[in-house]
C-alpha positions as CSV (number, residue, x, y, z in Angstrom):
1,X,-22.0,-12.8,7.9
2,X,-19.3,-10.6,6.7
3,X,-20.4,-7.9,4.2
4,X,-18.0,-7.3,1.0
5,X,-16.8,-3.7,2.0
6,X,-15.9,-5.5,5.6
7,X,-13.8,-7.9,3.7
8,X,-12.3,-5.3,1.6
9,X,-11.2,-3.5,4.7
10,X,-9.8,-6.8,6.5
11,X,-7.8,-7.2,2.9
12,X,-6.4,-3.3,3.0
13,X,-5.3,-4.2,6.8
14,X,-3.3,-7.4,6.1
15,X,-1.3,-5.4,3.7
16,X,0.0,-3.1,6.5
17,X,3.1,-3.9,7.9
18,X,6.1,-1.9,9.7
19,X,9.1,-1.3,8.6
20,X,11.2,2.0,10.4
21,X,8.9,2.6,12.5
22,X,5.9,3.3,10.2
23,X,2.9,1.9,8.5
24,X,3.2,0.9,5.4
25,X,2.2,-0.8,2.3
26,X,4.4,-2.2,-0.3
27,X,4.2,-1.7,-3.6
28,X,3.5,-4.6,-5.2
29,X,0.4,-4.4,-2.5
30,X,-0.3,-1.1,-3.8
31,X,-1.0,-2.3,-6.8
32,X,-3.3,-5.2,-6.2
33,X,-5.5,-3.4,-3.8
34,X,-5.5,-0.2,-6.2
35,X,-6.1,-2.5,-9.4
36,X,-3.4,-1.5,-11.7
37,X,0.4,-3.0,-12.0
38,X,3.6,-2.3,-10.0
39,X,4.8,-1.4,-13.2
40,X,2.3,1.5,-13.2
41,X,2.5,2.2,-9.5
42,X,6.3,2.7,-10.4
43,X,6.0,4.8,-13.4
44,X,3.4,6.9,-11.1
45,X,5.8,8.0,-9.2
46,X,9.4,8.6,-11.1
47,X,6.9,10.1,-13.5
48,X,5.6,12.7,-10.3
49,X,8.7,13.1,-8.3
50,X,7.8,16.5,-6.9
51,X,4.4,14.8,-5.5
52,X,6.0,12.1,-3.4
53,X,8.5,14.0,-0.8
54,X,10.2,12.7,2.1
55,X,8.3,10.8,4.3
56,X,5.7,9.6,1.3
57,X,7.5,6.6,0.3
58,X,11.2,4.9,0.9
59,X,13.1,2.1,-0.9
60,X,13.4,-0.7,1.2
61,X,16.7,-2.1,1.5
62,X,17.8,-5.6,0.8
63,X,17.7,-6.3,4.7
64,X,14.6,-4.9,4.9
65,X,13.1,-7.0,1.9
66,X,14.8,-10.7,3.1
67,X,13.2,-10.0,6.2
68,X,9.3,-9.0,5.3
69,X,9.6,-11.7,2.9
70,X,10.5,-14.0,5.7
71,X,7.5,-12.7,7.6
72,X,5.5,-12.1,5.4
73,X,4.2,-15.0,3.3
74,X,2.4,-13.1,1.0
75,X,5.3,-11.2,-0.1
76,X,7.3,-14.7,-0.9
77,X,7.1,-13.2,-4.5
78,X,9.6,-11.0,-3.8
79,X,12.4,-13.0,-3.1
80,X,14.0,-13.8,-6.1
81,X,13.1,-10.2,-7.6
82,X,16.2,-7.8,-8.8
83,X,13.9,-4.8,-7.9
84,X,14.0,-3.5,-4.1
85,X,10.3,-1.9,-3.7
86,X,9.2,1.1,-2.4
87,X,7.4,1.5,0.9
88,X,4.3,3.8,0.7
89,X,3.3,5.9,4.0
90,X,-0.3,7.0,4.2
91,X,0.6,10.4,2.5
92,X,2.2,8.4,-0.2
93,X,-0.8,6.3,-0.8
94,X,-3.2,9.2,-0.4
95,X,-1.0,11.3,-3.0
96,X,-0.8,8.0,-6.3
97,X,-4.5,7.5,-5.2
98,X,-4.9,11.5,-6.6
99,X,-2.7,10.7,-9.3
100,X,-4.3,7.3,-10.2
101,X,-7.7,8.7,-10.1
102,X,-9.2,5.4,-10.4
103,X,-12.2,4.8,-8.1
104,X,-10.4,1.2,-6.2
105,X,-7.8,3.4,-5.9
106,X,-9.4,6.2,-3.7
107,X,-11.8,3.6,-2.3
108,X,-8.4,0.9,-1.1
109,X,-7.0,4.7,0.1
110,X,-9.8,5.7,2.4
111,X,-9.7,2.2,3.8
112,X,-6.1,2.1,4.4
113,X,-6.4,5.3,6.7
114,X,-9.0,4.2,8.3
115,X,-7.3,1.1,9.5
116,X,-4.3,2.6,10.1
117,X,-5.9,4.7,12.9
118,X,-7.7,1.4,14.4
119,X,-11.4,2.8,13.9
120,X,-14.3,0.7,13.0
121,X,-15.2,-0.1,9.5
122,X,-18.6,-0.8,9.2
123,X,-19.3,-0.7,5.6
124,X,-21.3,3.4,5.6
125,X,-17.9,5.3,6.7
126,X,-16.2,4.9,3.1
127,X,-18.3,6.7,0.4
């Protein structure tokens, strides 16, 4: 049986998905796995533009968007909103994880580098 910090991993890694060539995470997933709102996630950054430079985040355009939420079931919510969202990198996410502070936020981060380089979680690596 599964523990619950190997189900946490699997839940960081179905968030990944590609888009130009990169792994990323949107960020209404961002804000789920890092247990605050997009709202927040949002404010985080116009509120820290210096913090996230190029290559940390991107808008996705409105191609972009009709085709993750084609793809991607669990972004369905996203089809009828007037907002485009932001793609986070894995510098993006490590950077609002420093400015969140919040320990599920650090803890989602760690996870989300991890899997992003394919290595094994076995519940001891993320402390």
């Amino acid at each position: 049986m599964a523990n619950s910090n190997t189900i946490l991993f699997e839940k960081v890694e179905k968030k990944i998905i590609t888009l130009r060539e990169q792994k990323v995470i949107l960020d209404s997933d961002v804000a789920l796995l890092y247990g605050v709102t997009t709202k927040e996630i949002n404010q985080a950054v116009k509120n820290n533009p210096d913090k996230f430079p190029e290559g940390y985040l991107f808008p996705i355009s409105n191609e972009e968007k009709n085709e993750v939420v084609k793809n991607f079931y669990h972004l369905s919510k996203l089809k009828f909103s007037p907002q485009l969202p932001k793609a986070f990198t894995e510098k993006g996410l490590y950077m609002l994880a420093t400015i969140l502070k919040g320990p599920k936020a650090t803890q989602n981060c760690r996870r989300y580098m991890m899997s992003k380089r394919n290595k094994t979680y076995s519940g001891e690596a993320v402390r």
